[in-house]
C-alpha positions as CSV (number, residue, x, y, z in Angstrom):
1,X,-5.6,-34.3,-16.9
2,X,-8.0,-31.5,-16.7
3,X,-6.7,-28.1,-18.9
4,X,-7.3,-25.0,-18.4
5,X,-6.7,-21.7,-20.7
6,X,-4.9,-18.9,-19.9
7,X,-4.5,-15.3,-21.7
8,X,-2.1,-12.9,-20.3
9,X,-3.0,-9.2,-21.2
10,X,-0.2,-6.8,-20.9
11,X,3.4,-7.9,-21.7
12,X,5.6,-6.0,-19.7
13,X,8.0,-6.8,-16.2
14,X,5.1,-8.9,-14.4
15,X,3.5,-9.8,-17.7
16,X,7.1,-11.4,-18.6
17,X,7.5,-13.7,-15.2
18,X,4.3,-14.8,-15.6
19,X,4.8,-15.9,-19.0
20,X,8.1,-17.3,-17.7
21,X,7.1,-19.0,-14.5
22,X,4.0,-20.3,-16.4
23,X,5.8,-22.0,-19.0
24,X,9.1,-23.2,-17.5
25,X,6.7,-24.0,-14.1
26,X,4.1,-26.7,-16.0
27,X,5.4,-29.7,-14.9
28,X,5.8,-28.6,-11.4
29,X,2.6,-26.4,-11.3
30,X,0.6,-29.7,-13.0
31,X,2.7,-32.4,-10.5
32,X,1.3,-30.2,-7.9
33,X,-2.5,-29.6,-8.5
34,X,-3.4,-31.5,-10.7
35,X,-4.3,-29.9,-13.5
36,X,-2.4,-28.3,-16.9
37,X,-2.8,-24.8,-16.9
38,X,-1.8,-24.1,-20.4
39,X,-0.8,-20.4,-22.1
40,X,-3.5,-19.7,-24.4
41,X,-1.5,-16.3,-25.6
42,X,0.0,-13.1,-24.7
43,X,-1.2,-9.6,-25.5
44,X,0.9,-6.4,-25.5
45,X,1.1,-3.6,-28.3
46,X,4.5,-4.4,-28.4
47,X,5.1,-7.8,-29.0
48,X,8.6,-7.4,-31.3
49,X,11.0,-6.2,-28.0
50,X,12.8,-9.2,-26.4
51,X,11.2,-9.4,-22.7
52,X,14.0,-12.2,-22.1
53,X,11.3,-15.3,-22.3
54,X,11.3,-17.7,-24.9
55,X,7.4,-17.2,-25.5
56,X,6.1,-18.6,-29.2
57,X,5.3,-16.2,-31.7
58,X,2.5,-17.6,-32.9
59,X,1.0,-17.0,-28.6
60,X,2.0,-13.4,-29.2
61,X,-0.9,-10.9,-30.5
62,X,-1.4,-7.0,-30.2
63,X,-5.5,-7.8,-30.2
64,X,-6.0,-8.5,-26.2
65,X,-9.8,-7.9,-26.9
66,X,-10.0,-10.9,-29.0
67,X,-7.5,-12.9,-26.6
68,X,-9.3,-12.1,-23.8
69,X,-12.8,-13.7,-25.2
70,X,-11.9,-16.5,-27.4
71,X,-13.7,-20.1,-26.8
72,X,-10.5,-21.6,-25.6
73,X,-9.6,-18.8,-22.7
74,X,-10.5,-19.8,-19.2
75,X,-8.3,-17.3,-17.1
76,X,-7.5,-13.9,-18.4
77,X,-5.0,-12.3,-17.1
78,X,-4.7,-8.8,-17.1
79,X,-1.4,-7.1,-16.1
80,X,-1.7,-3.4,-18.5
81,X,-2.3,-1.0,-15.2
82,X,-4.3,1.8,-15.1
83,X,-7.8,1.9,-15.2
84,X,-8.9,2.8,-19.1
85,X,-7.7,-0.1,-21.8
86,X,-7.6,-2.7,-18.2
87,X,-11.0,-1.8,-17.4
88,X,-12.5,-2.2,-20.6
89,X,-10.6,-5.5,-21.0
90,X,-11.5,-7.8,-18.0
91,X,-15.3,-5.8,-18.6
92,X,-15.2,-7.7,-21.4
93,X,-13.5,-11.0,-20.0
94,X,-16.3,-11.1,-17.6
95,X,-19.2,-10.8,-19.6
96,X,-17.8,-13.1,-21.5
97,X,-17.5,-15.7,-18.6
98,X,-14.4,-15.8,-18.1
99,X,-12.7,-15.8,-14.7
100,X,-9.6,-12.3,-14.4
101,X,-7.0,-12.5,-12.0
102,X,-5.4,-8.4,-11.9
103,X,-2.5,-6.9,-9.9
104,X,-4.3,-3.9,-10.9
105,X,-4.4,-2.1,-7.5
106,X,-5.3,1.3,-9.0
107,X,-8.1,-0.2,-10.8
108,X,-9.5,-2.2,-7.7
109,X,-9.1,0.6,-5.2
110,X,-11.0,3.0,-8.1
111,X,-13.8,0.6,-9.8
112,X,-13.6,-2.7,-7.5
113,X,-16.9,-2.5,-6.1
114,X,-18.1,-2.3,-9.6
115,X,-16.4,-5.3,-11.5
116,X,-16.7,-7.5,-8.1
117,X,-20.9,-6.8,-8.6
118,X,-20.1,-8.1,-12.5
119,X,-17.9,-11.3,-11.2
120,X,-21.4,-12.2,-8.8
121,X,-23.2,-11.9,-11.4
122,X,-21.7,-13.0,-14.2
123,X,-20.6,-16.3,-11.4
124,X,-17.2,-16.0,-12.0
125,X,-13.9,-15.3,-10.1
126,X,-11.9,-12.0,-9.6
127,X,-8.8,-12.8,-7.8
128,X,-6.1,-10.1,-7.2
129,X,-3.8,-11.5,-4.6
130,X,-0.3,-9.8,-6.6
131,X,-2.2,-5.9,-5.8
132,X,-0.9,-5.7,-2.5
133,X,2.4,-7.0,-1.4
134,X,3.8,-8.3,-4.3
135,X,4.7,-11.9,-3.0
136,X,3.1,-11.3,0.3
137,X,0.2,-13.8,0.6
138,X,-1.7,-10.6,2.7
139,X,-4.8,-11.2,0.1
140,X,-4.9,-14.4,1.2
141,X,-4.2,-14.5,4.7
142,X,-6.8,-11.9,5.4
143,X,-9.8,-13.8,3.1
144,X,-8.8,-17.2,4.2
145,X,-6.7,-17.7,6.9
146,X,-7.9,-14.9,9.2
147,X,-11.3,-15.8,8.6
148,X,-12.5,-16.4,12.0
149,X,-11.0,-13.4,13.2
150,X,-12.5,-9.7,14.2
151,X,-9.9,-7.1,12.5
152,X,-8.9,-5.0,15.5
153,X,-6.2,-3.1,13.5
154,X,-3.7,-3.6,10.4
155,X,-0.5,-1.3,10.0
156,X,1.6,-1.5,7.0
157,X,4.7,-0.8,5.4
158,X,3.5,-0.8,1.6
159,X,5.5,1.0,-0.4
160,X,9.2,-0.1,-1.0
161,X,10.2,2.8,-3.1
162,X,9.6,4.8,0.6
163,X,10.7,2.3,2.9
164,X,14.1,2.2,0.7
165,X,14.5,6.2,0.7
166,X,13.7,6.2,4.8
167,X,16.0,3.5,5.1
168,X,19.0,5.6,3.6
169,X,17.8,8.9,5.0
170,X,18.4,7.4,8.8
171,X,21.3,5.1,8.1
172,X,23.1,8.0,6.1
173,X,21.9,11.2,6.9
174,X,20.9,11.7,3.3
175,X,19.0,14.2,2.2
176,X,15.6,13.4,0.4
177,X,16.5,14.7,-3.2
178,X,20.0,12.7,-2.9
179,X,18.2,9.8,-2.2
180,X,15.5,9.7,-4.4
181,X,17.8,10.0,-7.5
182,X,20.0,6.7,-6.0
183,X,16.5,5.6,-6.1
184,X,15.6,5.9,-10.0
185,X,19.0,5.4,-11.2
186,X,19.1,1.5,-9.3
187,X,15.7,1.2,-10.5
188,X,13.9,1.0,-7.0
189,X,11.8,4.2,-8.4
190,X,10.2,5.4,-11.4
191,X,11.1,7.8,-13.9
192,X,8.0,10.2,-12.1
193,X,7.9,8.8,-8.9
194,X,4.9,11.4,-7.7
195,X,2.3,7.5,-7.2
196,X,4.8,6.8,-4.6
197,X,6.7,9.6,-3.0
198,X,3.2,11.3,-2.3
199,X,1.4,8.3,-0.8
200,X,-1.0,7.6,-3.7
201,X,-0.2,3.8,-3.8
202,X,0.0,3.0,-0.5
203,X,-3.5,4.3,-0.4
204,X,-4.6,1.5,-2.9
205,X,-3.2,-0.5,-1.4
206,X,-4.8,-0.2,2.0
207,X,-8.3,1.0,0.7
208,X,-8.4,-3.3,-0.6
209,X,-7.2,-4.8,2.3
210,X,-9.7,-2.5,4.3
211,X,-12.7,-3.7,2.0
212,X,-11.3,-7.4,2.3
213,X,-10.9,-6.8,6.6
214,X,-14.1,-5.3,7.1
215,X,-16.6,-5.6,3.6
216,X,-16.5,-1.9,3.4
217,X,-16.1,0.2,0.2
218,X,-13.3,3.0,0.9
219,X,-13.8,6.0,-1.2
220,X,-10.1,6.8,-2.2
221,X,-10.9,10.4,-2.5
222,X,-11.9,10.4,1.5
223,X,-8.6,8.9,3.0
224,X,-6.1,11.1,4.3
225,X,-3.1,10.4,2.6
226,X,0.6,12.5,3.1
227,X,3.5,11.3,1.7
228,X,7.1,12.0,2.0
229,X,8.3,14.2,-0.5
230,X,10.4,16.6,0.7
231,X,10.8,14.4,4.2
232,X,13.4,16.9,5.9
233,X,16.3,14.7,7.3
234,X,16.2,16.4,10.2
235,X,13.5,15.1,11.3
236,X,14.8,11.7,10.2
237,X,17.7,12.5,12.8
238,X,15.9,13.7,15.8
239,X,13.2,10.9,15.6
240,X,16.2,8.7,15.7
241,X,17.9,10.5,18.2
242,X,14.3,9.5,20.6
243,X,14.2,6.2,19.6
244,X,12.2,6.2,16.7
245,X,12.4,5.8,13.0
246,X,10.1,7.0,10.7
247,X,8.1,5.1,8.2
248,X,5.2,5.6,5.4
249,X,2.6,3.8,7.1
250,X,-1.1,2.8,6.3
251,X,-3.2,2.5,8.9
252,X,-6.8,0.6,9.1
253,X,-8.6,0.8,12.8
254,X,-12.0,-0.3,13.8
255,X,-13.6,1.9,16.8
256,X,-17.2,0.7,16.9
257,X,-18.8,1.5,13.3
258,X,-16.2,4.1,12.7
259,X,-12.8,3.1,10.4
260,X,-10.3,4.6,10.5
261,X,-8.0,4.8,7.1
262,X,-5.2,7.0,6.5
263,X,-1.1,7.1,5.1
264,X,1.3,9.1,6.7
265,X,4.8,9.4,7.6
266,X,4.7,7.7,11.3
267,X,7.2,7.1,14.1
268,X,7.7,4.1,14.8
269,X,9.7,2.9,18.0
270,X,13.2,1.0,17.1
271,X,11.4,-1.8,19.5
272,X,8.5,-2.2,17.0
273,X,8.3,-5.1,14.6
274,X,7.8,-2.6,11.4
275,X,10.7,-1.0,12.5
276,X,13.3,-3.4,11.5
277,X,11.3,-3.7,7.8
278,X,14.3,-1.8,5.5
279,X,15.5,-1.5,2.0
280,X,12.4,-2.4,-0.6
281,X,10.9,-4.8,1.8
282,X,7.2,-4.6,3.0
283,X,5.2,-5.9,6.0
284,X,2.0,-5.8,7.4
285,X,1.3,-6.4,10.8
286,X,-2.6,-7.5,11.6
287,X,-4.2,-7.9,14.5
288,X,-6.9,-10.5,14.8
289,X,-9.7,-10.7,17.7
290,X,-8.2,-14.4,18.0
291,X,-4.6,-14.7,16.7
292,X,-3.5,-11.2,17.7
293,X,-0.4,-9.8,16.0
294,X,0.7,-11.6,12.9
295,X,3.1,-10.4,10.4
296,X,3.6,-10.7,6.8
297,X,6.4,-9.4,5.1
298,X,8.9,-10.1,1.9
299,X,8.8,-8.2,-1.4
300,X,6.1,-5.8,-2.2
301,X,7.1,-5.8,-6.1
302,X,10.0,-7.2,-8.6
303,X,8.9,-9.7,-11.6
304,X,9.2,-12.6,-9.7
305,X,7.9,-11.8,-6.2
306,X,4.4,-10.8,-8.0
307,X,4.5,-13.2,-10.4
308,X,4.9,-15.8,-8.0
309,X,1.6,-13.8,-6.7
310,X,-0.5,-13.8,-9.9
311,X,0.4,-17.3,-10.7
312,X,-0.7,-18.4,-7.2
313,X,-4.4,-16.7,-8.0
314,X,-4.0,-18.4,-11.3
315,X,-4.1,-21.5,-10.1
316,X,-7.0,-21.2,-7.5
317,X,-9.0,-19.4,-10.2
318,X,-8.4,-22.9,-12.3
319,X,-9.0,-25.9,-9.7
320,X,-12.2,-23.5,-9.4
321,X,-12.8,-23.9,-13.4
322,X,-11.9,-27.3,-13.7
323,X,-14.6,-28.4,-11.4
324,X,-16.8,-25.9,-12.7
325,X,-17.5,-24.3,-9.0
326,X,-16.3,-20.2,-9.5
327,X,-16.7,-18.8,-6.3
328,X,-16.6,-15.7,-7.3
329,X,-18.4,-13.9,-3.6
330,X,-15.0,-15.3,-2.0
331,X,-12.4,-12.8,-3.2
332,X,-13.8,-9.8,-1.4
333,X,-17.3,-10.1,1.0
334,X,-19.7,-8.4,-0.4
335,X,-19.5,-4.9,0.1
336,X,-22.0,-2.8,1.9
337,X,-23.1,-5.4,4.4
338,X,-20.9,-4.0,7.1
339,X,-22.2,-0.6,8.3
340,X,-18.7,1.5,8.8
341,X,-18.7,4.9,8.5
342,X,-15.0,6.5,7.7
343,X,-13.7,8.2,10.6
344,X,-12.9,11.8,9.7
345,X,-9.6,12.9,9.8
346,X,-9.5,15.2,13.0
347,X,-10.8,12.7,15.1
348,X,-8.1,10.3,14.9
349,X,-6.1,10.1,18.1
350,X,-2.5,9.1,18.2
351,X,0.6,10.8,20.3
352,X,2.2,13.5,18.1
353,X,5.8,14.8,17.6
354,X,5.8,18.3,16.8
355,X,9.1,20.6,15.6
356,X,9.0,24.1,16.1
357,X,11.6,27.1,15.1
358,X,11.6,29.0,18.4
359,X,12.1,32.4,19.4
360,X,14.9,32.8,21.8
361,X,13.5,33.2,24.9
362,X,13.0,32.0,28.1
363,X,10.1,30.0,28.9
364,X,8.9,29.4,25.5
365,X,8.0,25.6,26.8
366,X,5.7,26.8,29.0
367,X,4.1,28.8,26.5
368,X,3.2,26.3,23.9
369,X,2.3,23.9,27.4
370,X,-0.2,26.3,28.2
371,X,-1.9,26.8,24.7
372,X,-1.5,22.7,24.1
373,X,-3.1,22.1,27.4
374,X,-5.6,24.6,26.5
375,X,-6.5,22.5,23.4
376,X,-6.6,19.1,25.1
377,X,-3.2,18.5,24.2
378,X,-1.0,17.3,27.1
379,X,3.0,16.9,26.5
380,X,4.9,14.1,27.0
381,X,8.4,15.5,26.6
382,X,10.1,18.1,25.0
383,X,13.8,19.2,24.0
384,X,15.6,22.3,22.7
385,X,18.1,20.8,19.9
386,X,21.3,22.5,18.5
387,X,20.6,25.5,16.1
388,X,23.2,26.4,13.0
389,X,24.4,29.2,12.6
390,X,22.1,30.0,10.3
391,X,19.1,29.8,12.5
392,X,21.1,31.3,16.1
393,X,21.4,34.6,13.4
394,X,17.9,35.2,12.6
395,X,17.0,34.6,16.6
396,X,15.3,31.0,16.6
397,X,15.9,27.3,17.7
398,X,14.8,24.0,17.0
399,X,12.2,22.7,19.4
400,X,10.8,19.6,19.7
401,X,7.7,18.0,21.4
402,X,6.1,14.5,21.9
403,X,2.7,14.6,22.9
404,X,0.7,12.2,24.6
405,X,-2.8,10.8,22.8
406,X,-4.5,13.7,21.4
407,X,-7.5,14.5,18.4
408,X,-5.4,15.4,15.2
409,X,-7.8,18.4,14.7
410,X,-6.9,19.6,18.3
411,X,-3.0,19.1,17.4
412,X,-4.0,21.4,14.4
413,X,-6.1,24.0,16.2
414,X,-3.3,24.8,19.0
415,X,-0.1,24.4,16.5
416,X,-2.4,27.3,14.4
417,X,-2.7,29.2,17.1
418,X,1.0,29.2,18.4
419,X,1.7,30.3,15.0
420,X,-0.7,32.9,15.3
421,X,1.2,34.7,18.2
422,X,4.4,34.6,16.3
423,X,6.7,32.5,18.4
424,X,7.3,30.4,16.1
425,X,8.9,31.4,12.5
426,X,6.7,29.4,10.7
427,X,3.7,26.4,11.1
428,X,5.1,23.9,13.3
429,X,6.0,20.3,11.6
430,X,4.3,17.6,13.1
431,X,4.0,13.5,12.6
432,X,2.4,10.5,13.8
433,X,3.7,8.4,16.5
434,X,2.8,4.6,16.3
């Protein structure tokens, strides 16, 4: 039986199941394709703290340069994060001809376009199906099984640190501070949870599956991205009081050669399919010139959900090395023959809700009618909500608006300019509508 090397660069949660699911998986993983993928080494500074797998010492080193080169290495796998020491190392893999598989999202979203153009030329693979979704086979589904398929639109819910903190703010009433800490101290967030809370990963995220949907580089610097730090649970209880919960969403259109890419807190109807994805869960819901909606959903992160991910790659990477046929073009089209153009920011159209602190007056509604409709903003409803008695002292109450389809930078313009006549005590607060 054919075997095939495999060094695993960075030691730490994922690094671990991989380790694990490689070793205690061989028979299985040979049974089923074929082939012995055997553990060449592992690499980590720290190789003397107990990770829980029974690894052998002597497939333990702290030198992942020299692991990640040696004769007998077929597969590196890198799994350190970040884009300095990870960068450098599967640089090196590749120019040594070896084939990388990475959950590296960061990286990829950063510095993809780059190493991709090495892979080609160097003709071997890249694979990075664990980046996005953890165990969700959306890598995959969008490079292989969606092949035939136009991408109209994808929406996802990519971020379960979020979707867990949205999910107790609307089944509790929580506040956002409250929840967060639940959060960290179960181990659903990090220590400095800023990548997450503030959208940052989700953007990743979504800047690869856009390049793998439409063969278009996304500069990460040019998507709008908002997070939901600081996500008032008011808002969290009105949208549910409409018929809406809210979720961090990534968003990927096509109109004509424009894409449109952006993260933002959205509300989503309690009908919609993403509105039922809760706790740590993810989901992304694609929609293909021929299949139409399809969902994939499960665990975006955890040890075992993505190292059921890398090990997957692993093994494609391998059947490809065995027969000695990398196909390293396959992972991600090559970028730059599509000719999309990012769509900027104020031109993306979606129905709004908008919450204002309202003078009391009469005929305030009509008012902020008047100056919407005088920015091409028409309203769809609107309600006057309970004030405390904090806010019924200083003379205001809550307002809130859904608007039909309008530009973003006309929501902005007229929102500016009903703060501008003093109405309102302070900018309006305003979200997406799916």
């Amino acid at each position: 039986m054919k075997e095939v090397g495999v060094a695993i660069i960075g030691f730490g949660t994922v690094g671990a199941g991989v380790a694990e699911g490689l070793l205690k998986g061989a028979p299985l993983i040979s049974r089923r394709c074929g082939l012995n993928v055997a553990l060449r080494g592992v690499a980590d500074l720290d190789i003397t703290r107990d990770r829980g797998v029974d690894v052998p010492r002597t497939l333990l080193t702290t030198d992942a340069m020299a692991l990640a080169t040696r004769a007998d290495v077929d597969v590196v796998v890198e799994l350190i994060g970040g884009t300095g020491v990870a960068q450098d190392v599967i640089k090196a893999a590749l120019n040594a001809g070896k084939s990388v598989v990475t959950a590296n999202k960061k990286l990829l979203a950063e510095h993809g376009a780059a190493l991709f153009a090495l892979a080609r030329e160097k003709g071997v693979d890249l694979y990075f199906g664990a980046s996005v979704g953890g165990g969700i086979p959306i890598v995959r589904a969008l490079r292989d099984g969606l092949v035939a398929n136009d991408i109209r639109a994808m929406h996802g819910i990519l971020n379960g640190t979020c979707n867990y903190i949205l999910t107790r703010m609307a089944a509790e009433g929580s506040g956002f501070d409250d929840v967060l800490a639940d959060a960290q101290r179960l181990g659903y967030a990090e220590a400095n949870p800023s990548l997450d809370i503030d959208g940052h990963d989700t953007a990743h995220k979504i800047c690869i599956l856009a390049s793998l949907a439409y063969g278009v580089s996304v500069p990460l610097d040019k998507i709008p991205v908002k997070g939901i730090r600081g996500l008032n649970p008011v808002d969290v209880r009105y949208a549910g009081e409409l018929g809406y919960v809210i979720k961090l969403l990534a968003v990927c259109k096509a109109h004509g050669d424009k894409l449109e890419v952006r993260v933002s807190p959205t509300l989503v109807p309690k009908s919609h399919t993403l509105a039922a994805v809760n706790d740590v869960f993810n989901a992304v819901l694609v929609d293909g010139s021929m299949t139409d909606d399809t969902l994939y959903y499960g665990r975006g992160a955890g040890r075992a959900a993505t190292a059921s991910a890398v090990i997957s790659d692993i093994v494609s990477v391998a059947r490809h090395v065995a027969v000695h046929t990398p196909r390293a073009a396959e992972p991600l089209p090559p970028l730059g023959e599509t000719h999309y153009s990012l769509l900027p920011e104020e031109d993306c159209v979606s129905r709004f809700y908008i919450r204002l602190m309202v003078r009391e007056a009469c005929g305030m509604v009509g008012r902020f009618a008047t100056i919407l409709g005088d920015h091409g903003v028409s309203i769809f409803a609107a309600s006057q909500h309970e004030a405390t008695e904090a806010q019924r002292a200083e003379g205001y109450v809550p307002v809130v608006i859904l608007t039909q389809p309008a530009r973003a930078g006309d929501i902005v313009a007229a929102l500016t300019e009903i703060t501008a006549q003093g109405i309102v005590r302070s900018m309006p607060f305003h979200l997406c509508i799916l």
